[in-house]
C-alpha positions in Angstrom: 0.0 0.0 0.0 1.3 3.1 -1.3 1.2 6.5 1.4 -0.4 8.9 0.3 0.4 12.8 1.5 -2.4 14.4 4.1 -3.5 17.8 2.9 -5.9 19.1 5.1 -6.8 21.8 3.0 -7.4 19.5 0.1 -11.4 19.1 0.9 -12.0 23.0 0.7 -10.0 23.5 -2.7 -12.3 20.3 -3.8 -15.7 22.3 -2.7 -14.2 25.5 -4.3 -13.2 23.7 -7.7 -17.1 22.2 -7.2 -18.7 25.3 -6.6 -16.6 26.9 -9.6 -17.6 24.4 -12.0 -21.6 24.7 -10.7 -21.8 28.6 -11.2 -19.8 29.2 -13.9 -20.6 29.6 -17.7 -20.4 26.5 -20.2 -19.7 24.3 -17.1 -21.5 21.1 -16.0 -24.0 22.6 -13.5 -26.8 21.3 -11.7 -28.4 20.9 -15.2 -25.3 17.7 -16.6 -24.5 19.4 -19.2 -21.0 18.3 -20.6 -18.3 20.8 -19.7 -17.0 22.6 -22.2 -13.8 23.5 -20.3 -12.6 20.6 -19.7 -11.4 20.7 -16.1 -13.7 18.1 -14.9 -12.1 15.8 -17.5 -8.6 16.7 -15.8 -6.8 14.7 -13.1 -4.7 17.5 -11.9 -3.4 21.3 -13.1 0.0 23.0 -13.9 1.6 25.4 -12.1 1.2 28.7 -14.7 3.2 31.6 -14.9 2.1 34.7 -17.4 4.4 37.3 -17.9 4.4 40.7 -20.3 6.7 42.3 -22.2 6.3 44.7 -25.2 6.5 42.5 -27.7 4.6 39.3 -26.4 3.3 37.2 -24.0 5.4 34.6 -22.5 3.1 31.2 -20.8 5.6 29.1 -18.6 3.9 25.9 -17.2 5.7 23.4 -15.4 5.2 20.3 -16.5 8.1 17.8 -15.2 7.8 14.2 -16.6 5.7 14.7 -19.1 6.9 14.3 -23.0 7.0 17.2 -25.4 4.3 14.6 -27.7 2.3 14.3 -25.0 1.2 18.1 -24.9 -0.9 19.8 -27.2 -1.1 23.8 -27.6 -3.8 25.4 -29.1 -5.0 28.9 -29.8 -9.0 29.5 -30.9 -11.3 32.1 -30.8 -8.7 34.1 -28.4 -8.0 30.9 -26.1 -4.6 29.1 -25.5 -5.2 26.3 -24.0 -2.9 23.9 -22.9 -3.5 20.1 -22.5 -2.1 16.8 -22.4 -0.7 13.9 -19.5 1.4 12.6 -17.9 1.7 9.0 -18.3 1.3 6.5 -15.5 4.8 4.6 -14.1 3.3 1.2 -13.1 6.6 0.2 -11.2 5.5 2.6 -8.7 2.1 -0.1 -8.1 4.7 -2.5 -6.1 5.0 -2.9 -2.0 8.2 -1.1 -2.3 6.6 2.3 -2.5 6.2 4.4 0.8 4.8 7.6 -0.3 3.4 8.8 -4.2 3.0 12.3 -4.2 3.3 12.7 -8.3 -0.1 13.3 -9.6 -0.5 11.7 -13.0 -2.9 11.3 -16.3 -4.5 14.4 -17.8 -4.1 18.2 -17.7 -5.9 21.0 -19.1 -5.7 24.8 -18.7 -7.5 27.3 -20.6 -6.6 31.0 -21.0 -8.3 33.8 -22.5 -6.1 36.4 -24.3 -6.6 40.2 -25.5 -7.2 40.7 -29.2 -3.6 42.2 -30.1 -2.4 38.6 -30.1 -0.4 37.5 -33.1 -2.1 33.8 -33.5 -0.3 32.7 -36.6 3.3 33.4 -34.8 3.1 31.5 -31.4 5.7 29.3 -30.7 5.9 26.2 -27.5 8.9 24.4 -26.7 9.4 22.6 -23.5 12.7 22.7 -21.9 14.1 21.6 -18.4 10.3 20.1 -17.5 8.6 23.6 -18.2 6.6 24.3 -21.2 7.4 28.3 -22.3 4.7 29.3 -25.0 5.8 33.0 -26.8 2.6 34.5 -28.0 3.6 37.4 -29.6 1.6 40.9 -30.1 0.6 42.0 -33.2 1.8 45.7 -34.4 -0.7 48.4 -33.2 -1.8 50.2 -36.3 -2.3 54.1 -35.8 -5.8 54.9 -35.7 -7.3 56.4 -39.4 -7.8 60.2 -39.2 -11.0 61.3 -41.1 -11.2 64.9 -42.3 -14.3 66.3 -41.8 -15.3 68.4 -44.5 -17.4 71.4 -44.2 -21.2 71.2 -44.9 -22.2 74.3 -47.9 
């Protein structure tokens, strides 16, 4: 038997994740609808970092153990989302195991992004056990000046 680690915080997160997915739009609610985020699908989430600079967005989600093939990046209607798993390690099933703290299976995390977003350019690579998506910005076009011409 395999020890698991006690979190005694773990049964509120649960309730908030369960009230989250009951109020919130496109979710399961009390109605069973399917979920169209995808979180109750997901065995556990990845640590995100967001950062800004002037010419992009930069994504950094750490994702140790988990294969660059197994990961899928997508962008859609102004959406990254970010999905995938992390595959099971059946030696760790045996009596010699004391404690399994390594969550595995599927991810998911969804992200809504402003409009400036250059879609066609982002770029993913995963490095070190962290996944660093570049979404660059698109080029802010001056606004059009219109003369206004006088009425005779």
């Amino acid at each position: 038997m395999a020890m698991m680690r006690y979190d005694p915080l773990n049964t509120l997160r649960q309730l908030q994740t369960d009230l989250d997915r009951i109020f919130s739009a496109g979710s399961q609610g009390m109605l069973g609808t399917p979920s169209e985020n995808g979180e109750s699908a997901s065995n556990w989430m990845p640590a995100v970092d967001i950062a800004e600079d002037d010419k992009a967005y930069h994504v950094h989600v750490d994702l140790p153990g988990v294969d660059a093939e197994n990961i899928d990046v997508a962008m859609d209607n102004g959406m990254l989302t970010i999905k995938g798993y992390r595959e099971d390690n059946k030696s760790e099933d045996g009596p010699n195991w004391k404690r399994v703290e390594r969550v595995r299976g599927t991810f998911f995390r969804r992200f809504t992004l402003p409009e400036n977003v250059d879609a066609d350019n982002i770029q993913a690579r995963c490095r070190n056990g962290v996944l660093e998506v570049a979404v660059p910005k698109r080029e802010e076009q001056p606004g059009k000046r219109i003369k206004v011409e006088q009425a005779s």
